[in-house]
N, C-alpha and C positions, 0 to 999 in steps of 0.2 A: 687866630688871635685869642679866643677867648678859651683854645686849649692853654695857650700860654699861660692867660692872666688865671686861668685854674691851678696850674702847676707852681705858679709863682706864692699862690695864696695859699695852697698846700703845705709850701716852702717855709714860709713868713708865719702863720697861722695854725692852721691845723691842716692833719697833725704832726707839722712840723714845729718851727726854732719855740714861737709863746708858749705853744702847747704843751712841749716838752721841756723849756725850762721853767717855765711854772708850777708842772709837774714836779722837776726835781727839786726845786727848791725846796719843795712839802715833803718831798720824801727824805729829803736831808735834813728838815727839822723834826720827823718823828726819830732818825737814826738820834740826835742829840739829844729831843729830848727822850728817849728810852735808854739809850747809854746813860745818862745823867741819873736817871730812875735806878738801873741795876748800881749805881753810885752813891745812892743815896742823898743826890742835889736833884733842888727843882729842875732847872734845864729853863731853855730861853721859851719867848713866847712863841706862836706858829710865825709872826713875818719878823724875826729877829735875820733869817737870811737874805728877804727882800732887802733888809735893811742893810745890812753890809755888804751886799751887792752895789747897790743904788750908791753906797758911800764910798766902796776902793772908783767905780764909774767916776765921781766929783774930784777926783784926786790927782794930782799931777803922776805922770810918767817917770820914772828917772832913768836914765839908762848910764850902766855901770862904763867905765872910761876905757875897758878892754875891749867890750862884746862887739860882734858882727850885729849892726844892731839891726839889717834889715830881717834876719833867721830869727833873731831876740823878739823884735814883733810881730813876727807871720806866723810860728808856731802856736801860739793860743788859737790863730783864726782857724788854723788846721785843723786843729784839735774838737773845736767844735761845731766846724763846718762837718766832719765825719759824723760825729754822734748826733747829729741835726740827723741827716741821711737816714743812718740806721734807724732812729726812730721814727722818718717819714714813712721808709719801706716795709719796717713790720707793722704799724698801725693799719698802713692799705692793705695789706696782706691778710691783716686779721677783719679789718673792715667788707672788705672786698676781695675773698681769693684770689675770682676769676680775674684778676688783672694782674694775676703774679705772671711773671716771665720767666723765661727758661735763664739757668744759673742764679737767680736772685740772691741765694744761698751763697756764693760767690763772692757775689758783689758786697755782702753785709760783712761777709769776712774780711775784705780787703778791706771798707770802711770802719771796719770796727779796729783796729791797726794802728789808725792815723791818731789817735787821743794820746799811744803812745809812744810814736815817733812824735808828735808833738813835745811829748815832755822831754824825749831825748836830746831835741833838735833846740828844745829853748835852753836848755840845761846844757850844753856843749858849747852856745852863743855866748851864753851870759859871761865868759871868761873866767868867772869865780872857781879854783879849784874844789870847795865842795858839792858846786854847783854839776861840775865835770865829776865828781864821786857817784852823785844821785843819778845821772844822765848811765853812765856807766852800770850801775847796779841794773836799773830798767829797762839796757838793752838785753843783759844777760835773764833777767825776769823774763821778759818778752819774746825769749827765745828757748826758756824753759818752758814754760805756759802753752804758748802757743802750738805747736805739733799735738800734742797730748786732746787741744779743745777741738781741731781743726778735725780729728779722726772720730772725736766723740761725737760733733756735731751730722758727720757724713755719717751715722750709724744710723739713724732713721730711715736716710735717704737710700741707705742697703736696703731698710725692710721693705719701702714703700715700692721701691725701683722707680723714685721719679725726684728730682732733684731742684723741684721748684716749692716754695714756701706755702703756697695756695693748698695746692697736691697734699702738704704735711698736713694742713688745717684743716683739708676736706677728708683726708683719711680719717682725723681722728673725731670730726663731727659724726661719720659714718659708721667707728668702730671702739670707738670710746680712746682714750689718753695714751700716746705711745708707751711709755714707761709705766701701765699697768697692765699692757697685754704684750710684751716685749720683752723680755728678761735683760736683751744686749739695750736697749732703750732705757732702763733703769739705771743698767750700769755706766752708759754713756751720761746718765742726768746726773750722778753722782761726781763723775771728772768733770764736765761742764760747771756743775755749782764750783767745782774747787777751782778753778781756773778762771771763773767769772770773779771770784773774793780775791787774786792775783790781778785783773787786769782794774779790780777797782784800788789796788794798792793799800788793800786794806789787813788788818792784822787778821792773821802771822804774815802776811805781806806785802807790809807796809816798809818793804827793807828801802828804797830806794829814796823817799820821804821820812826819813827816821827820824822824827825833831830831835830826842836824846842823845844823837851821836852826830847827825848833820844838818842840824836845823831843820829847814824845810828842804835839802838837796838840793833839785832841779831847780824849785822855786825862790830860790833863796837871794834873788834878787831881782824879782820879779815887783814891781808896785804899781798901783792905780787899774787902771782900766784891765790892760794885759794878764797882773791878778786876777780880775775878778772874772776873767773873761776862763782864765784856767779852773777855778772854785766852780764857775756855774757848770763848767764840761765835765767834772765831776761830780757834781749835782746831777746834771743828766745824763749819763751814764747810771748812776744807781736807779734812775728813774729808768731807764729802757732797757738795762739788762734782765731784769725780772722777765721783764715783755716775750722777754728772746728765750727765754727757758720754759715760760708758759707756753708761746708758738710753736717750738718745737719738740717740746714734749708732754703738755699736759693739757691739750686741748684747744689751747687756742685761745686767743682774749674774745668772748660771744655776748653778745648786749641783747639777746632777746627771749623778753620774760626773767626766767628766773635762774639763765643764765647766764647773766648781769652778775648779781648777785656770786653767785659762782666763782665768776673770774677773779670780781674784786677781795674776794678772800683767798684765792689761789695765787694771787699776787702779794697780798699782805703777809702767808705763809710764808711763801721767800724772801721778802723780804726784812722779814723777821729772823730768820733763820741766818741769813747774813749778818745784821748786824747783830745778833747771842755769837755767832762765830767770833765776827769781831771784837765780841767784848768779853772770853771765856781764854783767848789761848794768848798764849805769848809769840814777841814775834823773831821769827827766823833767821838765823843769818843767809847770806847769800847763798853761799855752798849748800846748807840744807836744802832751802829752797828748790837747790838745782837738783840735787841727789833726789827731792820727795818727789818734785815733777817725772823726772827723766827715769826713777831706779822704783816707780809706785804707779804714778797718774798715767802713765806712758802703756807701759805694761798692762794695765787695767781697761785703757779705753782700745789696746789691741786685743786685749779679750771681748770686748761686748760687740768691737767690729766682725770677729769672727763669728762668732754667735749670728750678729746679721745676715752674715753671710750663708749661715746654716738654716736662716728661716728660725731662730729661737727667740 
């Protein structure tokens, strides 16, 4: 019983669902206000997202007169029923190795997924043909993207020869940060970031959500609660993907002494990084997108896999 009510509180708590949208929320209002900064506007204040959170929640549902409307409202829960998950299991992971499990690695790929079968599954419901455009774009993003992260990610787990998250974290407490003594671990952290700035749909691919061509795509008839419920899962998401590039290549998130310290600027780095990406390049059409992944990022993370595989 009181594994349960642990695991529940975990869940609810830390460091699960408050933990992590709390989190993203701040991390999506430093992206604004620093976009807003390279803009040269003020930008909102820090709880300007609580606040439009808390305000699509007060607001009535609509559901469009076409949509399958039980797909229309389950897909937000999916979406961020996953990125709950992911960021329950790298925070224990990083918290506490020893209770990583075998495949973990696995399992965060398979949940990391669901955010964007979410958007494809709300955005095919919703019956709106731009809606079916943006849904459309994201499956073909999601199918560029994904092979290219999925090989980057398994390159560490070439070097280490152990395929659990803990394993990754204890190596690199013991030997210092994969991607500074790993050359295929550099180059898999390179396709990983590109592929992380794709599954956040953010520019240059941001093709699927393009306001200036499709409104909001997938979203675009999306209101109230189910909105906000899609905003906060991309709120945390930018919040736990950092997590996921630090755990697996740069040490690890470590809370003791001074580094503390450490982490939280190894996180701010990427996450900085992300949003100057975002706010420096233009954005892609589909076909590029497809050609950079498939005919660059592909290519590149089959080079640092080999390298793994040679002990480099």
């Amino acid at each position: 019983m009181n594994e349960i009510l642990f695991a529940l509180v975990s869940f609810i708590v830390f460091p699960g669902f408050i933990f992590t949208a709390v989190g993203g929320l701040l991390v999506a209002w430093i992206d604004r206000k620093l976009t807003a900064r390279l803009q040269w506007r003020v930008g909102p204040p820090w709880y300007q997202n609580f606040v439009d959170f808390f305000k699509l929640m007060g607001k009535e549902t609509i559901l469009p007169a076409g949509a399958r409307k039980i797909s229309f409202l389950l897909a937000p829960i999916m979406g961020l029923v996953g990125i709950t998950l992911v960021s329950l299991i790298l925070w224990q992971m990083n918290l506490n190795p020893g209770t990583s499990f075998l495949g973990d690695v696995i399992v965060i790929l398979y949940l990391s997924v669901l955010p964007s079968l979410a958007i494809i599954l709300g955005g095919s419901a919703s019956g709106n043909p731009l809606a079916s455009l943006g849904a459309s774009r994201e499956m073909k993003l999601m199918l560029a993207d994904e092979l290219p992260f999925i090989i980057a990610i398994f390159t560490p787990i070439v070097a280490i020869k152990d395929i659990k998250i803990g394993s990754i974290v204890l190596y690199q407490i013991n030997n210092g940060m994969m991607f500074t003594h790993h050359l295929s671990s550099f180059i898999a952290l390179i396709v990983t970031f590109v592929c992380i700035q794709a599954k956040l749909a953010y520019v240059p691919f941001d093709i699927p959500e393009a306001e200036q061509e499709i409104m909001a795509g997938p979203l675009i008839e999306y209101s109230g609660p189910p909105l906000g419920i899609f905003k906060l899962t991309k709120a945390m998401m930018l919040f736990t993907y950092p997590v996921f590039l630090i755990t697996i290549f740069a040490g690890g998130m470590r809370f003791d002494g001074i580094q503390a310290l450490w982490s939280i600027i190894k996180y701010f780095v990427i996450l900085l990084l992300i949003i100057i990406v975002k706010n420096t390049n233009p954005r892609l059409r589909i076909d590029q997108a497809l050609k950079f992944f498939w005919l660059r990022m592909f290519p590149l993370a089959i080079i640092g896999f080999i390298l793994a595989l040679l002990g480099i």
